[in-house]
C-alpha positions in Angstrom: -104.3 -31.2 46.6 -105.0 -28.8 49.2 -103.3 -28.9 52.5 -101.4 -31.9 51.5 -104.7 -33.9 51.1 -106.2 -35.1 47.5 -109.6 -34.5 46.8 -111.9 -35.8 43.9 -114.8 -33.6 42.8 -118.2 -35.0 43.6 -121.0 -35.0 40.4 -122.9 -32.0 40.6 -126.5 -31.8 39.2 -126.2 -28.6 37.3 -129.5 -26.3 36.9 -130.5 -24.9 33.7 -128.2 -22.1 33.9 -125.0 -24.2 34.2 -124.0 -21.7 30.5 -123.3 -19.1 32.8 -119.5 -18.4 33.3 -119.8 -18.1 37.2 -120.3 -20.7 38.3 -119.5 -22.6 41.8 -118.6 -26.1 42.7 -118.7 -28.7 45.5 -115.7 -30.5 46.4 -115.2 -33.8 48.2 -113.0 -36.6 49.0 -116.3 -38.8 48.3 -119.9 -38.3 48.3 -121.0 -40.6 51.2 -120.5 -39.9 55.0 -119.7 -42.9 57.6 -122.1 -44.0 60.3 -119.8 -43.2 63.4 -117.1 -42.0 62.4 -115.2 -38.8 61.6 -116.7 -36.2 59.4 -116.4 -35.9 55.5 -115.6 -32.2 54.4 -117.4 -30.7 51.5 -115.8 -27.4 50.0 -117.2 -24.9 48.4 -115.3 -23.6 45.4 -116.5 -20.4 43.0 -115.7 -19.2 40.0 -115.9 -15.6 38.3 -116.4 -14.9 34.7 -112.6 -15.4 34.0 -112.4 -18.9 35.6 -110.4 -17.4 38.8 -111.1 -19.0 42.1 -113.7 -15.7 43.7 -114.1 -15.2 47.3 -117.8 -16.0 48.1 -119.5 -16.7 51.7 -120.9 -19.8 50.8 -124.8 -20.8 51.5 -125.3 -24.9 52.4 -128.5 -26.5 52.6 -129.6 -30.0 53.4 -132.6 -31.5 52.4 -133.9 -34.5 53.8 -136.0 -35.7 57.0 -133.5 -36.3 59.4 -131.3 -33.5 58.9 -131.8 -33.3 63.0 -130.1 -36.0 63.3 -127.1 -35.3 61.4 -124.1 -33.2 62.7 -123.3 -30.4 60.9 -120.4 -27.8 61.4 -119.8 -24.7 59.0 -115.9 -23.8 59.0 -114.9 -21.3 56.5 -115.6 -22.8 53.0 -116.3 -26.2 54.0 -119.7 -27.8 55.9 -118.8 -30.8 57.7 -121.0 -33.5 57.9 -121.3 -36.6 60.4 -123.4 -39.0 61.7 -124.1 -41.6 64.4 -127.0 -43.2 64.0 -127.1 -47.0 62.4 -130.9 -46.9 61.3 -129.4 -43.9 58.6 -127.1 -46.4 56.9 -127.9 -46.7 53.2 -129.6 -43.2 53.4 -129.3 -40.6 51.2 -129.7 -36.6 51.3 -129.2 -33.4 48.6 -126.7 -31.3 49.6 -126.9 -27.8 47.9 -124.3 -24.6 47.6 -125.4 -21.7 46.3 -124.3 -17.7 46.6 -124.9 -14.5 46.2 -125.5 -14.4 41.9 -124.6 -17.8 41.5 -126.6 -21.0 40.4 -127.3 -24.2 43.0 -125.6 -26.9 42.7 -125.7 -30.1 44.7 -124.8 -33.8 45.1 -126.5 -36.9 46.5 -124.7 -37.7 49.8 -125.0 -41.8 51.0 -124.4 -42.8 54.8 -122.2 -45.9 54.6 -122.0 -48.3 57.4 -117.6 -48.9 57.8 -116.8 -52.0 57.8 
């Protein structure tokens, strides 16, 4: 819980050098964003050799072809994504965290329509 709010940690795809000890982590209520409305927080989270929480400026990247079209807002530790755009539902896009001596890790983000 952080801030009084629970969060579940999204699947990451782990690169070849997931042995290493640091390692860093994305965290998320859920991996899919809502077509119009408020944004879903993802939070980056790094570890040091001895498992403590290390204090890291965090590096996002979003691949896909309509990353233009998405609204995206850095805050700290956390990216914010959003969008409002119907033709995106039942889209998908890699989202990525990486930092300075640390390994990529990323999750498959879906845009849901709310119903």
């Amino acid at each position: 819980t952080i801030n009084g709010k629970g969060y579940w940690l999204c699947d990451p795809i782990l690169s070849d050098s997931a042995a290493e000890s640091k390692r860093c982590e994305i965290v998320c209520d859920s991996c899919e964003v809502y077509d119009g409305i408020e944004a879903t927080e993802f939070i980056a989270r790094f570890y040091d050799e001895n498992g403590g929480q290390a204090s890291v400026a965090p590096q996002w990247d979003i691949d896909c072809e309509f990353k233009g079209e998405l609204t995206i807002d850095e805050v700290d530790d956390a990216i914010l994504i959003s969008v409002d755009n119907p033709k995106l539902v039942n889209k998908s896009f890699e989202l990525s965290l990486s930092g300075d001596g640390y390994s990529t890790v990323s999750v498959t983000v879906h845009i849901r329509a709310f119903m």
